[in-house]
N, C-alpha and C positions, 0 to 999 in steps of 0.2 A: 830276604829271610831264607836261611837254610832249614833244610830236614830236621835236625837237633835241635835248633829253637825251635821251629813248631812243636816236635816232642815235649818240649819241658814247659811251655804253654799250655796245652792241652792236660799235663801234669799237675801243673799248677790251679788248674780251672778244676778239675777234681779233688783235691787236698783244700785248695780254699772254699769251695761248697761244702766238705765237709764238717771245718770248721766253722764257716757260719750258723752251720744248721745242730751244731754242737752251742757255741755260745748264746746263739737265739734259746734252745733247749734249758740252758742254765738259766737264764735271765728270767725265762719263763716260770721257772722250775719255782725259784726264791720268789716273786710274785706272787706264785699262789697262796703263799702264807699268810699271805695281807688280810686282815678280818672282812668277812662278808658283807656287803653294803646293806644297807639298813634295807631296803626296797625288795631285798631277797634272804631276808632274815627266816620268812617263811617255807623256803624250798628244804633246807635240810635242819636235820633235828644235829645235835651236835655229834653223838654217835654214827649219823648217814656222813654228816662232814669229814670225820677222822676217815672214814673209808673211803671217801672219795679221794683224799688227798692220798692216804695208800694205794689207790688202784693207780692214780695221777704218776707217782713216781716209782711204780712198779713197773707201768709203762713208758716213761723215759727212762729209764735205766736198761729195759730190753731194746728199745728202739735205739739204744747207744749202744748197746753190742750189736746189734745187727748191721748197723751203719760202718761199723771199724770192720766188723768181718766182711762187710761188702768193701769198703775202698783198700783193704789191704790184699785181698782177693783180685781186684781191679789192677792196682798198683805193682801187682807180680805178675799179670797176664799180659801188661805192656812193657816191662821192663826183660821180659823173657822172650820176648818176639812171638806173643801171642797170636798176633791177628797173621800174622808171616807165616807159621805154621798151618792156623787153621784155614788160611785162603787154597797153598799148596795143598793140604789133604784134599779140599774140597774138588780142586781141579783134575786129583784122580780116578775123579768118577764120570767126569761129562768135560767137555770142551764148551761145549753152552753157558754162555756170560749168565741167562736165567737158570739156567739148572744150578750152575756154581751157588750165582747168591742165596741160592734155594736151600740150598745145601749149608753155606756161610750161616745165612740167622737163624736158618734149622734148629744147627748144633749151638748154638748161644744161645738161643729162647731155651731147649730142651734144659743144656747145662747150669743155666741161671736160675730156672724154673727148680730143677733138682735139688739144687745145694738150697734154695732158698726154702722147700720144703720141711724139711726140718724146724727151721722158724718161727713158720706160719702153723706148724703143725703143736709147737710150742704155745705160740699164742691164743693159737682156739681151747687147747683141751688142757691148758695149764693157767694160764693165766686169766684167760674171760669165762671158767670155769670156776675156779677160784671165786671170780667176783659176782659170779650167778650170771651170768649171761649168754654161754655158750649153750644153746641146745642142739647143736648140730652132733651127727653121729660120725663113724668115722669114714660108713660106706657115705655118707654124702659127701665127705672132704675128699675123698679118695676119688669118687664119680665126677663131681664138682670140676676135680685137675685134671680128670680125662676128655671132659666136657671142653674146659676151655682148650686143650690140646688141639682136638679135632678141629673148634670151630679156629682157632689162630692156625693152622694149615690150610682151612678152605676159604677164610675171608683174608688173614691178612697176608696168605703164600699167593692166593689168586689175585690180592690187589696189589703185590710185589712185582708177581709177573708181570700182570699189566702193565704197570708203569715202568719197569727195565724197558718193553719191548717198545712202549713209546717211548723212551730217551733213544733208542738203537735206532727208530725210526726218523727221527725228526732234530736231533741232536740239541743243538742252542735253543731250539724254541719247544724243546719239550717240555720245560713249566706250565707255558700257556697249557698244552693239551695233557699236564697230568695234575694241573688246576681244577679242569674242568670236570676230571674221574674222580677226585677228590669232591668236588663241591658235589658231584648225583649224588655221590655214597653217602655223602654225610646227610642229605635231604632225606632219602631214600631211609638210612638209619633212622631218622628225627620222625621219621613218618610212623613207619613200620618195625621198630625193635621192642616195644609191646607187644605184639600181634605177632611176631615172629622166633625173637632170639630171647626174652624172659621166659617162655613157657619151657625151654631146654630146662633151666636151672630152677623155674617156681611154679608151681599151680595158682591160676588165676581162675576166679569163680566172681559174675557177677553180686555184686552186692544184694543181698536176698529183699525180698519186701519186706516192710517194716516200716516203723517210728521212725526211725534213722533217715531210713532212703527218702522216705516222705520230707524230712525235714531239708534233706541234701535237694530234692526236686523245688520244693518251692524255693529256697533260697537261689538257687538257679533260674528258676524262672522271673524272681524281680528282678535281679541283675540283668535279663537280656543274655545268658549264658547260653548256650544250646548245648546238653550236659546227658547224650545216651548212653554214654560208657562208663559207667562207676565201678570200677574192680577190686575185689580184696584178695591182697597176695598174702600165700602160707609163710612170713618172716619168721612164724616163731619156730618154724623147723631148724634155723640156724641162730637165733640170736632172740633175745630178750628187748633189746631196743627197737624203737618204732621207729616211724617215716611215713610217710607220705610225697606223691609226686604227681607231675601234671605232666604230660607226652604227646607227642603227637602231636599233626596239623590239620586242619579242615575237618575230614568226618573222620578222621583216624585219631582224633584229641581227646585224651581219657584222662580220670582221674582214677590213681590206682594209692589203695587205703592198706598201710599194712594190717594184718589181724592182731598186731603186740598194741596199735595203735585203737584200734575199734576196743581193747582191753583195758586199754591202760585209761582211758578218758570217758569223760562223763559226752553224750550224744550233742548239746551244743558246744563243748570243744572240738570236736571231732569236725563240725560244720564248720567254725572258724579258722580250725587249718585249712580245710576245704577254700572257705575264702579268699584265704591267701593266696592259695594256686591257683586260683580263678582270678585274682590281680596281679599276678605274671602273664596270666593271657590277655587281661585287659588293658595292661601296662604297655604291652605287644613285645615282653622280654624276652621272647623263646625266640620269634624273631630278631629284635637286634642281637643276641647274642650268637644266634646262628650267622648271619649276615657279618659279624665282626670276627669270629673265626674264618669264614672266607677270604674276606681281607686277610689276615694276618696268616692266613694257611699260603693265599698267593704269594705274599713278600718271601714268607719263606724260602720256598720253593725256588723262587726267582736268586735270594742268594745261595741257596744250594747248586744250583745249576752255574751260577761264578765259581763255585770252590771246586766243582766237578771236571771243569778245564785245567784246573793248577795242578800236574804231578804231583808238585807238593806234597798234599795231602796226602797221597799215599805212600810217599818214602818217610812221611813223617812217623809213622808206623811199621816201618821195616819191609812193606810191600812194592816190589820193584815195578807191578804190571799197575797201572793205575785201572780202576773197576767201578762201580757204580755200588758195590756192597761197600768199600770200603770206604771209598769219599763217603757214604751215607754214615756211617760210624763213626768216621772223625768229626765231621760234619755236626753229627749233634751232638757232639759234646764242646766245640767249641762255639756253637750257637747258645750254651746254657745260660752263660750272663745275659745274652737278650733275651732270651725266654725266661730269665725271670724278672725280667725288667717288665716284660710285656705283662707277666703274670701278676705282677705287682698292681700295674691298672686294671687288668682282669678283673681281681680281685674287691678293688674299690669299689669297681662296675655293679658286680654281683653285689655288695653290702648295702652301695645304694637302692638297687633293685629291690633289695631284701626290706629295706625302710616302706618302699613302695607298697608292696604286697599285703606287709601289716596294715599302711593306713588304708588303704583299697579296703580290709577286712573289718577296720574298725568303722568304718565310712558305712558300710555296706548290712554289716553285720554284729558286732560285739567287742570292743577292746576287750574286756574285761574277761571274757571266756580265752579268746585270745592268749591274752598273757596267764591267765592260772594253765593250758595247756601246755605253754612254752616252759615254764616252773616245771609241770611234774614229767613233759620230757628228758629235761635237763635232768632232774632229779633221780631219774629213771635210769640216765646212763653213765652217773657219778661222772657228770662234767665239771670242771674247774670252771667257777665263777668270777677267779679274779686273774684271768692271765695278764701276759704285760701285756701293754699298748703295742709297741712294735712287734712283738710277735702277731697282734692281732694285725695289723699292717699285713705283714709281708706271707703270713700264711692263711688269717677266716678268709673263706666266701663268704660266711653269716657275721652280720654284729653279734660281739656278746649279747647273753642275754640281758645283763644289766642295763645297756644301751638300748637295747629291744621294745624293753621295760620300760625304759624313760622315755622314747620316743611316744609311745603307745599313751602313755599317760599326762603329756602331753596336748594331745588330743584329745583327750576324754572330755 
């Protein structure tokens, strides 16, 4: 294979992503029209339905401009000898393979960050304002991007370095031991980014005493749970929509309750979501899914480090010095069709998980509070009720709600 067919490969692999995720978009789009299943007749009134489906293709319509102004932004930065340029600048600064790449995704995270601003800045304060959702102000959006600035220089420039200096060190067998800096961090993450890296971006306050916590403790205590961290994060400073999530390992495993969520739901709702995330721990999902990322973090790895041998790669891109920045950029974009192959079963994984979790809930605790809090979340965040099937395939981690809803009832 020559330089120029790899070039028009890697072209190609970009433009057909795009179009996929354009005609899945459409297909999805014309689905939703389909009348609302009898089973969820009660989530929206028909005036909530029209505005759902307005909010629905208000946002794939901006999501289709964003996506064009990103691949034709893409599409010019390679055909102009983007990365040839930007490698050369970089090397006017340091002779250091780590300073360079330092320098290398610097300027792309910065510049990508930048242009996509505007965007995003559209999206919060025009369009999820519009539909009542946005409460975020602007010093937060503006703090928010400086926030993640700093920390994408200290964790992911420090975990960059790291890993060049173990490929420089160790060459062919540098996967194994930047497997290994991979697998601490992400444990390390899984343990501790409650406790460390949410409180940058949210205030977390335990859950106060009350009706509530009482309820949240005994239901804890027949399960066999051991449940001393219950937290409620300020969501509504940015958003109107609720959530809830379960984190952490061992004594660092919390339940953390957004306050849109303590708001929006009546107090055995709120216990049944609870539920649920307490049958992902008892499922032992936070585990396998951790554990199946390792795997698939190692395969990676391992064929990165075959493409980081091939010149190749980087005359495919107009770069004559072959680098460890650059293979890592071609690299992942011609690893995407198996990244989304892999994400495809991901994705399965997580849906079946998701069936689990409810019946864990319903088993344990309440179908029926269960599914009226899935309703008036859904409700709450003008979701689309009847996407296509394929689209559900290839992009939920959650079942529809309708599917949710039947499962659950089901079992009653």
């Amino acid at each position: 294979m020559t330089a120029p067919i790899l070039f028009y490969i890697i072209i190609s692999i970009l433009v057909l992503s795009y179009i996929v995720d354009l005609v899945m978009s459409y297909l999805n789009a014309r689905h939703a029209k389909k009348p609302i299943p009898a089973l969820l007749n009660d989530v929206y009134t028909e005036q909530e339905y029209l505005r759902s489906q307005d909010y629905k293709i208000t946002k794939d319509l901006f999501d289709t401009y964003t996506a064009t102004f990103s691949l034709l932004l893409t599409l010019a930065f390679f055909f102009l000898d983007g990365f040839s340029i930007l490698d050369q600048w970089a090397r006017t600064f340091t002779d250091s393979s780590i300073g360079v790449a330092l320098i290398f995704f610097g300027a792309i995270m910065l510049a990508s960050d930048l242009l996509n601003t505007p965007f995003e800045y559209y999206s919060t304060f025009v369009i999820e304002e519009k539909f009542g959702f946005n409460k975020m102000n602007r010093t937060t959006f503006f703090l928010d991007k400086l926030k993640g600035w700093v920390m994408g220089i200290i964790i992911g420039g420090g975990l960059l370095a790291l890993i060049i200096w173990i490929y420089e060190a160790t060459q062919n067998l540098f996967w194994i031991y930047a497997w290994g800096v991979i697998t601490l961090f992400s444990v390390v993450m899984n343990m501790f980014y409650a406790r460390f890296i949410v409180p940058i971006f949210n205030k977390q306050t335990p859950l106060e005493e009350g009706n509530l916590r009482n309820q949240i403790e005994a239901y804890a205590s027949k399960v066999g749970f051991s449940l001393t961290h219950i937290f409620v994060i300020d969501g509504s400073k940015r958003s109107t929509k609720a959530n809830a999530y379960f984190s952490g390992l061992g004594h660092e495993k919390r339940i953390t309750l957004y306050d849109t969520l303590i708001n929006d739901l009546e107090e055995t709702e709120i216990v049944a979501v609870l539920a649920h995330e307490v049958g992902h721990y008892k499922r032992k999902h936070i585990i396998t899914n951790l554990l199946l990322s390792i795997v698939v973090t190692g395969i990676t790895l391992w064929l990165f480090s075959l493409c980081l041998a091939q010149p190749i790669i980087a005359q495919a891109v107009g770069v004559e010095t072959p680098s460890f920045h650059v293979g890592m950029v071609v690299f992942g974009i011609l690893y995407a069709p198996i990244s989304a192959v892999t994400g495809f079963f991901m994705n399965a994984l997580s849906r079946k998980h998701e069936y689990e979790a409810d019946q864990y809930a319903a088993e344990t605790y309440e179908a029926e509070s269960l599914i009226s809090s899935l309703k008036k979340l859904s409700k709450n965040s003008l979701s689309n009720l009847t996407p296509h099937p394929l689209y559900v395939q290839l992009n939920y981690s959650h079942p529809t709600l309708l599917q949710r809803v039947v499962h659950l009832r089901k079992g009653i």
